[in-house]
C-alpha positions as a Markdown table, in Angstrom:
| # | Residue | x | y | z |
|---|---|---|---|---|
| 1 | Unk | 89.9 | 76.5 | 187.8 |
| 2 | Unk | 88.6 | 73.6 | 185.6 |
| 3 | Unk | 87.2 | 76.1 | 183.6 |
| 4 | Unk | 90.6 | 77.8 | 182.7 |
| 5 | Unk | 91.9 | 75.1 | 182.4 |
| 6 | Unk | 89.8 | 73.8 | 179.5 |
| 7 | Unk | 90.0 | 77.1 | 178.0 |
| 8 | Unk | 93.7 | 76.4 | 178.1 |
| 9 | Unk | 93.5 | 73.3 | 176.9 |
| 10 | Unk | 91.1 | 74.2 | 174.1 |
| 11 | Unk | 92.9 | 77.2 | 172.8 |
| 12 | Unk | 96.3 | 75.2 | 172.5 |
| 13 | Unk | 94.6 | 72.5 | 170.3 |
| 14 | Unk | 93.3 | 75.5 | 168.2 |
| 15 | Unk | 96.4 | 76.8 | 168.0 |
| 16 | Unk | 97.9 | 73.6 | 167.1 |
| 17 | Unk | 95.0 | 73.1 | 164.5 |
| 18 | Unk | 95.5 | 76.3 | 163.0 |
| 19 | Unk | 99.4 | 75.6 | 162.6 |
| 20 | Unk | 98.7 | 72.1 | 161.0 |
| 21 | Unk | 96.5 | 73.7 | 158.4 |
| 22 | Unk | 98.6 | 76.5 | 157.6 |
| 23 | Unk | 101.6 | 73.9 | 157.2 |
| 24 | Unk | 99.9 | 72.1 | 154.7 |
| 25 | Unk | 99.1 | 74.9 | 152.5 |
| 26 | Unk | 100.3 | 74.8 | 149.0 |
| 27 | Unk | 101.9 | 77.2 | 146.5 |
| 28 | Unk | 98.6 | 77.8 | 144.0 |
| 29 | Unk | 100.0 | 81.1 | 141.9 |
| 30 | Unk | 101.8 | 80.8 | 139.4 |
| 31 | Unk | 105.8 | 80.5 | 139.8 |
| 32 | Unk | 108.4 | 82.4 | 137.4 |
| 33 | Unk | 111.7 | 80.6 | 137.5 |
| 34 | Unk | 114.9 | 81.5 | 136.8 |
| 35 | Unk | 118.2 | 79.1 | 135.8 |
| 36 | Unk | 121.4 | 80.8 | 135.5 |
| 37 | Unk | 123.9 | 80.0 | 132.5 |
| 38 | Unk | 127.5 | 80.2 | 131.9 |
| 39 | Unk | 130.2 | 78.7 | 129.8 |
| 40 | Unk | 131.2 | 75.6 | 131.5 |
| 41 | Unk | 127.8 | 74.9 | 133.1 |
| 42 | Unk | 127.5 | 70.7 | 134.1 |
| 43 | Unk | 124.4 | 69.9 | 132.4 |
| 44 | Unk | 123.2 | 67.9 | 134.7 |
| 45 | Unk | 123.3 | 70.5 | 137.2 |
| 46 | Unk | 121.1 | 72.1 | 135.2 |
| 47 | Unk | 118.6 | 69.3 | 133.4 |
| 48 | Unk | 118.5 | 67.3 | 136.4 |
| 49 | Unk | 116.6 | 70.1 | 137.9 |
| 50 | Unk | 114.8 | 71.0 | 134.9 |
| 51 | Unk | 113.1 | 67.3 | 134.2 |
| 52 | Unk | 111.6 | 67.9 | 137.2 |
| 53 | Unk | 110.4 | 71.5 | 136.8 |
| 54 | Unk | 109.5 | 70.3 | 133.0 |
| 55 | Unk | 106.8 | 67.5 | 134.7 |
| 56 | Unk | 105.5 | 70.0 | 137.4 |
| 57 | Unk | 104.8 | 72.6 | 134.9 |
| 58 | Unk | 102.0 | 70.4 | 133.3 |
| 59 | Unk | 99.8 | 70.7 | 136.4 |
| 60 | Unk | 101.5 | 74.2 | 137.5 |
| 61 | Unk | 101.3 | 77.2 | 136.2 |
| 62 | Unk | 105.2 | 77.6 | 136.0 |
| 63 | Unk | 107.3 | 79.7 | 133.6 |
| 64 | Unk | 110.9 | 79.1 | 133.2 |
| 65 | Unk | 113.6 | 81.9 | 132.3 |
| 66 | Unk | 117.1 | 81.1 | 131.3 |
| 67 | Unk | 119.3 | 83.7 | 131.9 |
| 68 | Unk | 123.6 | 84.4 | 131.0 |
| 69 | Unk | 125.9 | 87.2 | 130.5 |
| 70 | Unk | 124.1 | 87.6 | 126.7 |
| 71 | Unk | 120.9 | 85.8 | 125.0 |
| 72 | Unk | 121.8 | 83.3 | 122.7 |
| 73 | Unk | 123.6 | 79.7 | 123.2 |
| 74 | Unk | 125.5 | 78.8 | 126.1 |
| 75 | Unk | 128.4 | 76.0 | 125.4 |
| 76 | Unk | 128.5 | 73.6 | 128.3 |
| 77 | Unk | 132.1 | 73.1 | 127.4 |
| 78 | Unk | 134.1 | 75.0 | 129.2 |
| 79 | Unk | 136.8 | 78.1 | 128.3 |
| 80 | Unk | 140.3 | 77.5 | 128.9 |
| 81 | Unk | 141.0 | 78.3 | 132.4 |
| 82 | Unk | 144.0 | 78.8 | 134.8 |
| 83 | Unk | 144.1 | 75.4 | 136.9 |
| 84 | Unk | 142.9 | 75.4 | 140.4 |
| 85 | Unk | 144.1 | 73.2 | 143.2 |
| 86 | Unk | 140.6 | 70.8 | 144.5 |
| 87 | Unk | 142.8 | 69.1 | 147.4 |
| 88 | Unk | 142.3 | 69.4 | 150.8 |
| 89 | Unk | 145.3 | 70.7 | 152.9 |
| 90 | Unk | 147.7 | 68.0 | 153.1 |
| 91 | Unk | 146.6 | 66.0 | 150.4 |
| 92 | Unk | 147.5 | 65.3 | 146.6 |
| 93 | Unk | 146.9 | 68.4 | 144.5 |
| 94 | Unk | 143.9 | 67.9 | 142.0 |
| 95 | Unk | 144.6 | 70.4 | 139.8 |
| 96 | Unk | 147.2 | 70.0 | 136.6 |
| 97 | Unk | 150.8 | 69.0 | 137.7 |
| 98 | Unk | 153.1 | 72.2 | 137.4 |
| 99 | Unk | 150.1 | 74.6 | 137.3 |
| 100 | Unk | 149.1 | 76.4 | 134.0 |
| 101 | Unk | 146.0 | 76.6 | 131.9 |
| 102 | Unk | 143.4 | 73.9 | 131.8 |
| 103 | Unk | 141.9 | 73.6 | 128.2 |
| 104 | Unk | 138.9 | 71.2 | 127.4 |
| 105 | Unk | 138.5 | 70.8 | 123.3 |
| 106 | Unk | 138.0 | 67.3 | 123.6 |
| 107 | Unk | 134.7 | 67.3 | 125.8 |
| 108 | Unk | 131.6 | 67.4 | 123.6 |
| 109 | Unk | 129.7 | 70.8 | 123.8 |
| 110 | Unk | 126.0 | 70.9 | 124.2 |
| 111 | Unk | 124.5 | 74.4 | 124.2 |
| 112 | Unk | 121.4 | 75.5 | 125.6 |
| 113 | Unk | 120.0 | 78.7 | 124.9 |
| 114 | Unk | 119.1 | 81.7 | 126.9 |
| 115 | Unk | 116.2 | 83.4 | 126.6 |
| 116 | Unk | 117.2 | 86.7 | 128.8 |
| 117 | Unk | 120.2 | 88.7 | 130.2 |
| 118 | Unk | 121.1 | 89.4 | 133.8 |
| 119 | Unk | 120.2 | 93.1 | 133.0 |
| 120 | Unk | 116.5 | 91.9 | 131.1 |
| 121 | Unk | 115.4 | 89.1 | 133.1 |
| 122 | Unk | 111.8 | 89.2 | 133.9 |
| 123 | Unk | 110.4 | 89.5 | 137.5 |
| 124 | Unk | 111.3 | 86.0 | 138.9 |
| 125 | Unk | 110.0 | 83.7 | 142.3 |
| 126 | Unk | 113.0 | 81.1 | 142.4 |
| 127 | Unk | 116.5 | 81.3 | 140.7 |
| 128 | Unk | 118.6 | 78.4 | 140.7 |
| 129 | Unk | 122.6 | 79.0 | 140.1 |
| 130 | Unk | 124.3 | 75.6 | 138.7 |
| 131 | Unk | 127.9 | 75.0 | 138.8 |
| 132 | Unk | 130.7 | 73.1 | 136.6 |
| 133 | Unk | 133.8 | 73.9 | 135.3 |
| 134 | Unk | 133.2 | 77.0 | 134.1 |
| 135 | Unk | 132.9 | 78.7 | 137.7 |
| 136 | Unk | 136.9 | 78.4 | 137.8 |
| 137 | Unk | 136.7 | 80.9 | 135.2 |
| 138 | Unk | 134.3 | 83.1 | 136.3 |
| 139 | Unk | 135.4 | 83.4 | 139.8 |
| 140 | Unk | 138.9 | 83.3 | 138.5 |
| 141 | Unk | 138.6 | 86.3 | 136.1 |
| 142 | Unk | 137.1 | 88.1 | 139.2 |
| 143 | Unk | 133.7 | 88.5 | 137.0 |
| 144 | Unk | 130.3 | 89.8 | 139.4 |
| 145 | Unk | 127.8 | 90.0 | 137.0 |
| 146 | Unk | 126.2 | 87.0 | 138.2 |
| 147 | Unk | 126.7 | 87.9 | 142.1 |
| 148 | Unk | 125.5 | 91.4 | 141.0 |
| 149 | Unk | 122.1 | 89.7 | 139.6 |
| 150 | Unk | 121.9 | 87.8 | 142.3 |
| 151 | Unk | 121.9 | 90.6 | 145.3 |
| 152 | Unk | 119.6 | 93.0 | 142.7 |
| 153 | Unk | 117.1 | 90.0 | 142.6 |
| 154 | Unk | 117.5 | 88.5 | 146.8 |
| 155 | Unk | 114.6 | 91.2 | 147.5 |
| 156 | Unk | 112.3 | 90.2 | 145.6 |
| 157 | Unk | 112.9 | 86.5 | 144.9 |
| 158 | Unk | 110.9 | 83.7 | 147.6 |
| 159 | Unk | 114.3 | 81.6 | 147.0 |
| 160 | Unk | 117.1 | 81.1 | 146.3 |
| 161 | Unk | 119.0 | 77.7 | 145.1 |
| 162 | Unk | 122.2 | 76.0 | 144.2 |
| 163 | Unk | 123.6 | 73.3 | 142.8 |
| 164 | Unk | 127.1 | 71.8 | 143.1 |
| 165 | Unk | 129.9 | 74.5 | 143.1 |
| 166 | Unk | 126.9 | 76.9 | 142.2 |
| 167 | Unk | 127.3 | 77.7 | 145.8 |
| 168 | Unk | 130.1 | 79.8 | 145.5 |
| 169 | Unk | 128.1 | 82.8 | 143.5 |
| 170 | Unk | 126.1 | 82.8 | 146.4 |
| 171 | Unk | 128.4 | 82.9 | 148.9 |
| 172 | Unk | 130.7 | 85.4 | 146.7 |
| 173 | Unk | 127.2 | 87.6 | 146.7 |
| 174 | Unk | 127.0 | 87.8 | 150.9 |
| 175 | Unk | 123.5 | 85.9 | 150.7 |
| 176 | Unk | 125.1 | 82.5 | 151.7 |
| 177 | Unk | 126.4 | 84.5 | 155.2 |
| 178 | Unk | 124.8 | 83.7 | 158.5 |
| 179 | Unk | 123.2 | 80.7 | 156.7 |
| 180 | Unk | 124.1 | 76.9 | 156.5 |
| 181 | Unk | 125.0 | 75.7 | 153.3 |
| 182 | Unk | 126.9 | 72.7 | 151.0 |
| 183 | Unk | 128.6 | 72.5 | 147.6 |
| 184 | Unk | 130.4 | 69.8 | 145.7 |
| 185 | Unk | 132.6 | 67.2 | 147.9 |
| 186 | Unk | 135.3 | 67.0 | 145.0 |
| 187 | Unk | 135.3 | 70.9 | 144.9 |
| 188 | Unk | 134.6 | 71.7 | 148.7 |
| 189 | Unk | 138.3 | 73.1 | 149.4 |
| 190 | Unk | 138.1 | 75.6 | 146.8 |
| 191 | Unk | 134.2 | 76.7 | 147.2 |
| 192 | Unk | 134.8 | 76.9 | 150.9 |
| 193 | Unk | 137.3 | 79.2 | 151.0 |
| 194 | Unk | 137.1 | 82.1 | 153.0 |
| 195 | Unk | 137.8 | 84.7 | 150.4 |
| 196 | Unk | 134.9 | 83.8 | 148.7 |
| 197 | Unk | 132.8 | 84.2 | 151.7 |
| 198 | Unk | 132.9 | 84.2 | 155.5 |
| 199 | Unk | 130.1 | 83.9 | 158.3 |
| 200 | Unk | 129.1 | 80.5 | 156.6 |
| 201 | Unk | 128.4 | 77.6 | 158.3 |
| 202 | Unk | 129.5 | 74.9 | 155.6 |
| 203 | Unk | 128.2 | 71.4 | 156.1 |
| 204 | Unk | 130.3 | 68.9 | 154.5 |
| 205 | Unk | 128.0 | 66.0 | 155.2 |
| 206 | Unk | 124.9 | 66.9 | 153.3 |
| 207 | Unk | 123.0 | 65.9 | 150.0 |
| 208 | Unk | 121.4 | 69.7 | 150.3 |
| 209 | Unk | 121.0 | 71.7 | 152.9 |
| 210 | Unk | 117.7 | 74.2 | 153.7 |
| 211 | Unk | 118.7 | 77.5 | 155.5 |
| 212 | Unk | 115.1 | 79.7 | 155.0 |
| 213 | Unk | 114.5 | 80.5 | 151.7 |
| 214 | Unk | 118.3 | 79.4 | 150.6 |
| 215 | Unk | 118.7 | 75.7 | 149.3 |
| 216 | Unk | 122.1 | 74.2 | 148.6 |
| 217 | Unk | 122.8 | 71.2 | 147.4 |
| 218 | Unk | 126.1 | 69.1 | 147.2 |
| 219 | Unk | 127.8 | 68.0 | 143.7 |
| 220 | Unk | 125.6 | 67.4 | 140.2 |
| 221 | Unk | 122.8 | 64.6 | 140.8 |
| 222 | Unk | 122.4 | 65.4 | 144.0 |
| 223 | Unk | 120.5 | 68.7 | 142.5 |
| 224 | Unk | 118.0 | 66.4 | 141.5 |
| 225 | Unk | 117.0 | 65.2 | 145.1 |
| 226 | Unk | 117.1 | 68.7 | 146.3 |
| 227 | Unk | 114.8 | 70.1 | 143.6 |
| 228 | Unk | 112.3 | 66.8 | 144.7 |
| 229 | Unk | 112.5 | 68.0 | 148.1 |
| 230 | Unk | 112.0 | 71.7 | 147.1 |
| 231 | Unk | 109.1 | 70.9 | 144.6 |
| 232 | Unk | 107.4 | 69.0 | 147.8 |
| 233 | Unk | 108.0 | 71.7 | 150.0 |
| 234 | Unk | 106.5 | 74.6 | 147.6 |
| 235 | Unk | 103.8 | 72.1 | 146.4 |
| 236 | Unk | 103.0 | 69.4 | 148.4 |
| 237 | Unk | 103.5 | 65.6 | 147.9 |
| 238 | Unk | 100.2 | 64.8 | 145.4 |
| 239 | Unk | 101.6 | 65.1 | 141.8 |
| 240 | Unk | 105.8 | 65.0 | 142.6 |
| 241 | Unk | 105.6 | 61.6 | 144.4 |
| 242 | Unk | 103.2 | 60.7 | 140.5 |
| 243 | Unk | 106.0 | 62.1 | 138.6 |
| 244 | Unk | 108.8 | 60.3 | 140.5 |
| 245 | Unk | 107.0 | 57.1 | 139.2 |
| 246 | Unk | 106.6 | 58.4 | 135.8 |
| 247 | Unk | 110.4 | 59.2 | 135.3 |
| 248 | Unk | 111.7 | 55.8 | 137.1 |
| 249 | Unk | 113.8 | 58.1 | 139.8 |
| 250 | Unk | 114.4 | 57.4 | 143.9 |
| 251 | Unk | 115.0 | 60.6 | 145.1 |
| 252 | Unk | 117.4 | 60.3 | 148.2 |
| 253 | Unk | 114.8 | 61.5 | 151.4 |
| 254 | Unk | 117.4 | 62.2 | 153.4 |
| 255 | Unk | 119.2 | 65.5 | 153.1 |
| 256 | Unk | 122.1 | 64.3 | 155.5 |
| 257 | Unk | 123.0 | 61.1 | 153.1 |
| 258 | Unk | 126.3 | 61.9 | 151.4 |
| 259 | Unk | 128.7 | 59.0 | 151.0 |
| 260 | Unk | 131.1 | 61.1 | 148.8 |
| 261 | Unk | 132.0 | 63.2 | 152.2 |
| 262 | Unk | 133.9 | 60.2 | 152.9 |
| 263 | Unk | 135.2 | 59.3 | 149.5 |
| 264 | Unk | 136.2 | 63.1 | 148.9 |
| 265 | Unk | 138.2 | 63.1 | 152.4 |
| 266 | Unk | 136.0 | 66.1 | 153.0 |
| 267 | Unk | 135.8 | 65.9 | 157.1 |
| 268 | Unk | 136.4 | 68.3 | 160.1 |
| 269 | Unk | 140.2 | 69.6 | 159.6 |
| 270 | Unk | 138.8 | 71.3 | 157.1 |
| 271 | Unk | 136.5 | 73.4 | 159.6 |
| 272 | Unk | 138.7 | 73.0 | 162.4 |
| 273 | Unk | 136.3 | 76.3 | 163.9 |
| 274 | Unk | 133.5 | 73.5 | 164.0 |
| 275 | Unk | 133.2 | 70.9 | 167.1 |
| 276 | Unk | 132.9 | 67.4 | 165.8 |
| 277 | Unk | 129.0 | 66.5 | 166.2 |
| 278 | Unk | 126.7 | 64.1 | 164.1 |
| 279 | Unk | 127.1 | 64.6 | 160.4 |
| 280 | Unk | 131.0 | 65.8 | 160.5 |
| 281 | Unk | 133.5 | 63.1 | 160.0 |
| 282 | Unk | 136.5 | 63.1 | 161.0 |
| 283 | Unk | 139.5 | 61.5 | 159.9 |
| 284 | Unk | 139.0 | 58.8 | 156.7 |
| 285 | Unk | 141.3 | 56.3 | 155.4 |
């Protein structure tokens, strides 16, 4: 009976051991990364992410691809679009008094270039889908291509990631249903809504949120906390922790800090499907 019981004993600390090790293995082939571009992108959404990926591809063997509806530069200024209401039921409208068209001609307008289409995109690992003004347009001219990239590349990717109201391409492409996920604070009514994708379990109170292989994060600098906590995960803590030093950035730790759930009013009448439970505020101000 002793006997068993140290074989018992012994096999569950094997077990264990075996678990530990295989936790702390590291990605050591190479990784082929995708960012997705449109007019209107927020570049932060997108360089926040990319400093990072820029530092770890020095000791990586990374690749980046940067893919739009056509190669060439992509204006971070944003089209005209129709104006779209950001308030939360029963609250101020955010959107332009009396409705109409939204132009932006006086904001400054970066371009960054792509080096592939949706349809020539090379065999990628991770994509990353940013957001920014420019997904009123898209979503609002009822355009799929990038929801169409996305579901012909979710077979074959290891992840999936957003940042901001990048969220909504996902969700608009089914991969965000069944799955946990968070977007922008400011943006959250409209990203949220159900015609743009049900079966999801939003979380307003989150700086990103892991569901599997999908990471979402809440609005623009918070991308760069989640892509810290995604390099960690794929590679381990040895060079990200060094190149948190070298660039003088904190990265937030915790994934459930979000202060702007409060200042954005984003709380549980807007899921009134979800109980109230640690995380989800209720009433503000």
């Amino acid at each position: 009976m002793r006997f068993q019981s140290f074989l018992s004993v012994s096999s569950l600390g094997a077990l264990l051991l075996a678990t530990l090790t295989a936790a702390q293995t590291y990605r050591t082939k190479p990784l082929s990364f995708g960012m997705v571009l449109f007019p209107g992108f927020t570049p932060l959404d997108v360089y926040g992410p990319l400093e990072i990926l820029f530092q770890m591809s020095e000791p990586y063997n990374i690749t980046l691809s940067t893919i739009s509806f056509k190669e060439g530069p992509v204006p971070a200024r944003s089209p005209p679009h129709k104006a779209v209401d950001l308030g939360p039921p029963g609250m101020p409208s955010n959107s332009t008094p009396g409705g109409g068209m939204r132009e932006h001609s006086r904001q400054i307008s970066p371009e960054t270039i792509a080096t592939h289409t949706f349809a020539n995109a090379p065999k990628l690992d991770v994509i990353l889908v940013p957001g920014g003004i420019g997904s009123f347009v898209v979503v609002g001219e009822n355009n799929m291509e990038i929801e169409n990239f996305l579901n012909e590349r979710s077979g074959e990717v290891e992840y999936l990631l957003s940042v901001c109201s990048g969220a909504v391409n996902l969700a608009r492409a089914g991969l965000l249903k069944g799955r946990k996920a968070t977007t922008n604070k400011k943006a959250w009514s409209w990203v949220t809504k159900p015609e743009h994708g049900e079966g999801i379990e939003w979380v307003p109170s989150a700086r990103w949120v892991q569901d599997g292989n999908v990471w979402t994060s809440s609005g623009v600098s918070a991308g760069i906390d989640m892509m810290y906590a995604f390099m960690k995960h794929v590679y381990g803590p040895s060079k990200i922790d060094d190149i948190m030093n070298r660039i003088e950035y904190v990265p937030h730790l915790d994934s459930r800090w979000d202060p702007f759930s409060v200042i954005q009013k984003v709380c549980c009448r807007l899921c009134p499907s979800r109980p109230k439970e640690r995380g989800w505020y209720g009433e503000v101000g």
